[in-house]
C-alpha positions as CSV (number, residue, x, y, z in Angstrom):
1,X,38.3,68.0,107.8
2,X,39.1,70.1,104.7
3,X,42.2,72.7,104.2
4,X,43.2,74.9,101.8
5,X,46.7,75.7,101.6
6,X,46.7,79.5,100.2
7,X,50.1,80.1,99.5
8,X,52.3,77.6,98.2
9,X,54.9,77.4,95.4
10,X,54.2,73.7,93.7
11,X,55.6,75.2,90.8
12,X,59.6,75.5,92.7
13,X,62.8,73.3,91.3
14,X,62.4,71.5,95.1
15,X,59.3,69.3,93.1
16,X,60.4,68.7,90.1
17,X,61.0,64.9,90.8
18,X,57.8,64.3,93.2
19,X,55.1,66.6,92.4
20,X,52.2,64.1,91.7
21,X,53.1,62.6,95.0
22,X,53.3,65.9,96.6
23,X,49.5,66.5,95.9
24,X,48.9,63.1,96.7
25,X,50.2,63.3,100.2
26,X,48.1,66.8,100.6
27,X,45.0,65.6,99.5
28,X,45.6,62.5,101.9
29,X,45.9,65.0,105.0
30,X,42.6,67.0,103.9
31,X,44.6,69.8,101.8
32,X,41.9,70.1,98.8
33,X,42.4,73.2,97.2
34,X,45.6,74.6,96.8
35,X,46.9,78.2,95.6
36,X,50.0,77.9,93.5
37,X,52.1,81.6,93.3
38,X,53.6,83.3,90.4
39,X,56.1,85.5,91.0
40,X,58.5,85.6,88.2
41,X,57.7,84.7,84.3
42,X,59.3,81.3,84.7
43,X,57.0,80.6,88.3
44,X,53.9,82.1,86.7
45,X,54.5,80.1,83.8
46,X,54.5,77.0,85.8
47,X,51.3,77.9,88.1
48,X,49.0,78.0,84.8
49,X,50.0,74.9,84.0
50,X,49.8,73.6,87.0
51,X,46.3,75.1,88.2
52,X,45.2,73.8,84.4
53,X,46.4,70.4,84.9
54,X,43.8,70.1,88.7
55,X,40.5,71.2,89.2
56,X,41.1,72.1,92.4
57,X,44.0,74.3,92.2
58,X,44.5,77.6,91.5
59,X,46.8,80.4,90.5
60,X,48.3,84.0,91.6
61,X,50.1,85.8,89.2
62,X,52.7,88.8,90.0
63,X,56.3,90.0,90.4
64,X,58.3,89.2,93.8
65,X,59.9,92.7,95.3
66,X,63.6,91.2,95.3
67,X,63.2,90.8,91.6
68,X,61.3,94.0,90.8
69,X,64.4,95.5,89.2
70,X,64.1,92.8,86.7
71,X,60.2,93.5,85.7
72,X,59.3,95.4,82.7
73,X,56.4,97.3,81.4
74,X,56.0,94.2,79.1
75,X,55.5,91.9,82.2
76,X,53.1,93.7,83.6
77,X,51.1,94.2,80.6
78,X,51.4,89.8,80.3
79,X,50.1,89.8,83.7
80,X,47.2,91.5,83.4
81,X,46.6,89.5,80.2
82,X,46.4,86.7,82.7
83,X,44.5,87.9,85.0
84,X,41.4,87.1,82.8
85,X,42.1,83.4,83.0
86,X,39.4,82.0,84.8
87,X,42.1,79.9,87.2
88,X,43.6,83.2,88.4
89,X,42.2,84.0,91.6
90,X,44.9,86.9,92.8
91,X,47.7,89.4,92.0
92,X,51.0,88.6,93.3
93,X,53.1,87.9,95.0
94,X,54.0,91.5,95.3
95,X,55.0,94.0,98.3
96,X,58.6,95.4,99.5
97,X,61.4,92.8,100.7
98,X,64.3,95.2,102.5
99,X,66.0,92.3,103.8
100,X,67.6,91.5,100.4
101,X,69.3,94.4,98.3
102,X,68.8,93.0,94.7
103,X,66.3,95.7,94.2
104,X,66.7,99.3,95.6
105,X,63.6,100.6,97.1
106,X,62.6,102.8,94.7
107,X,62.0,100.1,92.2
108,X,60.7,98.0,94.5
109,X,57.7,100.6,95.7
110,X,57.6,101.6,92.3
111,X,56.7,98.1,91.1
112,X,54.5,97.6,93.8
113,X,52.6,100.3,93.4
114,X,52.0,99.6,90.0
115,X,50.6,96.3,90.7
116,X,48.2,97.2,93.5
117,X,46.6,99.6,90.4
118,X,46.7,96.5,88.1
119,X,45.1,94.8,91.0
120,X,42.1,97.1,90.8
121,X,41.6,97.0,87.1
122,X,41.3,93.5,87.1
123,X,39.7,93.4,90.2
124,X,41.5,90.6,91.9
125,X,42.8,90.9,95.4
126,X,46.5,91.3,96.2
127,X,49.0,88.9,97.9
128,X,51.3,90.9,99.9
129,X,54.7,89.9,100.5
130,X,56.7,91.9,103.0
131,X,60.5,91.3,104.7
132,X,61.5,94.5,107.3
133,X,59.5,96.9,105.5
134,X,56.0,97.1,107.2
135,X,56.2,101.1,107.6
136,X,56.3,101.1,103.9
137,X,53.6,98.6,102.9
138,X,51.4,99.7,105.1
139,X,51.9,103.3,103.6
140,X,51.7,102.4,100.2
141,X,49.0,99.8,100.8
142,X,47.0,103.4,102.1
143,X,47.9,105.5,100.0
144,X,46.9,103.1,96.4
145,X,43.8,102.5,98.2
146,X,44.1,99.0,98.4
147,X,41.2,98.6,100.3
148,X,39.2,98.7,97.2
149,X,40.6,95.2,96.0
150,X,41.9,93.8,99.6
151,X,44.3,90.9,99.7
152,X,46.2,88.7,101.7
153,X,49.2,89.6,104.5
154,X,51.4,86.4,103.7
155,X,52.8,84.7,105.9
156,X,51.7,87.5,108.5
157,X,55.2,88.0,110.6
158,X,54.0,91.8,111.8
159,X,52.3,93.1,115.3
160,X,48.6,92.5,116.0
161,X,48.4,96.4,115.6
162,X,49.9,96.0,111.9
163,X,47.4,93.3,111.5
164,X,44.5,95.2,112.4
165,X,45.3,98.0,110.1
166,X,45.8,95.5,107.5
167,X,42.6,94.1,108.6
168,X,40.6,98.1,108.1
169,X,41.8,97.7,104.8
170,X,40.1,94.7,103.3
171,X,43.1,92.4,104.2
172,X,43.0,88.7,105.5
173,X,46.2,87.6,107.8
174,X,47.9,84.6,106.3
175,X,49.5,82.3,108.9
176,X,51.9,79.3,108.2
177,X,54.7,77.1,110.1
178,X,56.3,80.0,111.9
179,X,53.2,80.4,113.9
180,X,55.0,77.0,115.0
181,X,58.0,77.5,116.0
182,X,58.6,77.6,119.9
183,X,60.3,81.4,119.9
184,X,57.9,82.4,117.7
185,X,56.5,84.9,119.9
186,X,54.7,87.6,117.6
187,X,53.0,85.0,115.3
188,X,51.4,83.3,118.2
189,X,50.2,86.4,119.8
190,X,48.7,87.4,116.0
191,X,46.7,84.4,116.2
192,X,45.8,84.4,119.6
193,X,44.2,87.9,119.1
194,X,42.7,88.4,115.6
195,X,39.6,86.6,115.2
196,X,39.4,84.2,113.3
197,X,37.2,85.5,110.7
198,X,40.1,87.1,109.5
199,X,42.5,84.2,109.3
200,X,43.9,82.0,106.3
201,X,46.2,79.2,106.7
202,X,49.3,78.6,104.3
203,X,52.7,76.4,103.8
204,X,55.0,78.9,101.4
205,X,56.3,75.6,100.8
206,X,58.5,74.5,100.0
207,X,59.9,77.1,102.3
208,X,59.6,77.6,105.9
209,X,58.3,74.0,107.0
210,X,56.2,73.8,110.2
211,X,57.1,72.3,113.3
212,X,58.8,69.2,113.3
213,X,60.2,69.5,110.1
214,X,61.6,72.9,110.7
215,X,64.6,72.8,107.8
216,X,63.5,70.7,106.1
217,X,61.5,71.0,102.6
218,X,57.9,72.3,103.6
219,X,54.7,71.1,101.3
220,X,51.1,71.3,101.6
221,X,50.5,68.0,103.3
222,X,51.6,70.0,106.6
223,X,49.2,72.7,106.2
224,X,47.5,70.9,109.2
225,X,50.4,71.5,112.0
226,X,49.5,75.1,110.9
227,X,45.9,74.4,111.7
228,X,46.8,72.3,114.6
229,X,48.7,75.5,116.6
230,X,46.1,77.9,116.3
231,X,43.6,75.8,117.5
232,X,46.3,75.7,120.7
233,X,46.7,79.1,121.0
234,X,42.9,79.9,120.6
235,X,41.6,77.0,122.8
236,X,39.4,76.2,120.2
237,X,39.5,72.5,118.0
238,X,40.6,71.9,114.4
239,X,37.5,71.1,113.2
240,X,36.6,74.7,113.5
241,X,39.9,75.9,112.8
242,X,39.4,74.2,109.3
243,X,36.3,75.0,108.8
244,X,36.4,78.3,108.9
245,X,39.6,79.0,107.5
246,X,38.6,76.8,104.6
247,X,35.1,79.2,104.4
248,X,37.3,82.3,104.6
249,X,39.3,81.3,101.7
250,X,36.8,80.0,99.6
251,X,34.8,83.0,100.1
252,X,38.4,85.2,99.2
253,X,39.2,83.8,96.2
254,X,35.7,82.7,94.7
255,X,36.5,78.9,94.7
């Protein structure tokens, strides 16, 4: 069986000591491709580099929402620059994040909205990050016709409703270790109900670690567990649950 991990952040502090062995350990389990994401000029920085460095993995490049009071006009004129490089396969990650108050709203939909348009001149698709602010991404994501590019819902955390509007608009649902947990009630019933055709798999490590290592530091050798629970929920087998998830991303991002 193959995987690809979507959404991971190789390039985080948490693997400065073990990366090598990091990639190692995924490549063991299956994880072949991996996405590394840039969302700061030190992270994106670090995902070229890293996506350089392997044949096999590759880069998104944008500005996170907490820090969007932080990005210039400059930044976003270096990111487009990158966009061009033939390992970038995406734009962000970018969205609104209400749960932290770094970044008053404004900025943040201000910021957003800026990349989604830098997402259709380059013609890359979008990587959407959202935290308690679905109203307003899913507004935004209308009104800056988003559909033309389409993207990814990241670690998808909304309603099947939500994810069937974000589905009408060109947009994949992205589904990693919370779809794991046991009270995890609205990720399971998102990936009981959306066909599968619509679904990508993902770690965010080294954040938000699957089931049994819940806590823990998360990496892409677990992208599997995420694999393995919506195979449960759909009664169907990992086999297919890889295969098609590793077709649906390969067919996203061109690799």
């Amino acid at each position: 069986m193959n995987f690809i991990d979507t959404h991971v952040h190789l390039n985080a502090d948490q693997y400065d000591e073990d990366l090598a062995e990091v990639i190692s350990r995924a490549r063991e389990k299956g994880v072949q491709k991996m996405v590394v994401i840039g969302f700061d000029t030190k992270t994106i920085k670090r995902a070229i580099a890293i996506a350089e460095a392997d044949p096999d993995i590759y880069a998104v490049v944008g500005w996170h929402p907490v820090d969007a009071v932080d990005c210039t006009e400059e930044d976003l004129t270096w990111i487009e620059e990158l966009a061009k490089h033939d390992k970038v396969v995406g734009i962000g990650e970018t969205g609104l994040d209400y749960y932290w108050d770094k970044s008053p709203k404004h900025i943040q939909q201000e910021v957003f909205r800026k990349q989604i348009r830098l997402a259709q001149r380059v013609n890359l698709p979008l990587i959407i990050h959202n935290r308690d602010a679905t109203g307003d991404v899913i507004r935004i994501l209308e009104e800056e016709e988003a559909h033309l590019t389409g993207g990814i819902m990241h670690c998808f955390g909304g309603s099947v409703e939500t994810a069937r509007r974000a589905i009408d608009m060109n947009f994949m649902i992205s589904l990693g270790g919370p779809v794991t947990f046991k009270n995890a009630k609205t990720p399971k019933e998102v990936a009981k109900e959306i066909p599968l055709e619509h679904l990508l798999i993902e770690t965010d490590a080294p954040y938000l670690a699957p089931h049994p290592f819940r806590g823990k530091r998360n990496e892409p050798s677990y992208v599997p567990l995420v694999a393995e629970e919506i195979a449960r929920l759909k009664e169907l087998s990992v086999e297919e649950v890889a295969e098609v998830t590793t077709e649906n991303a390969e067919k996203f991002f061109g690799i």
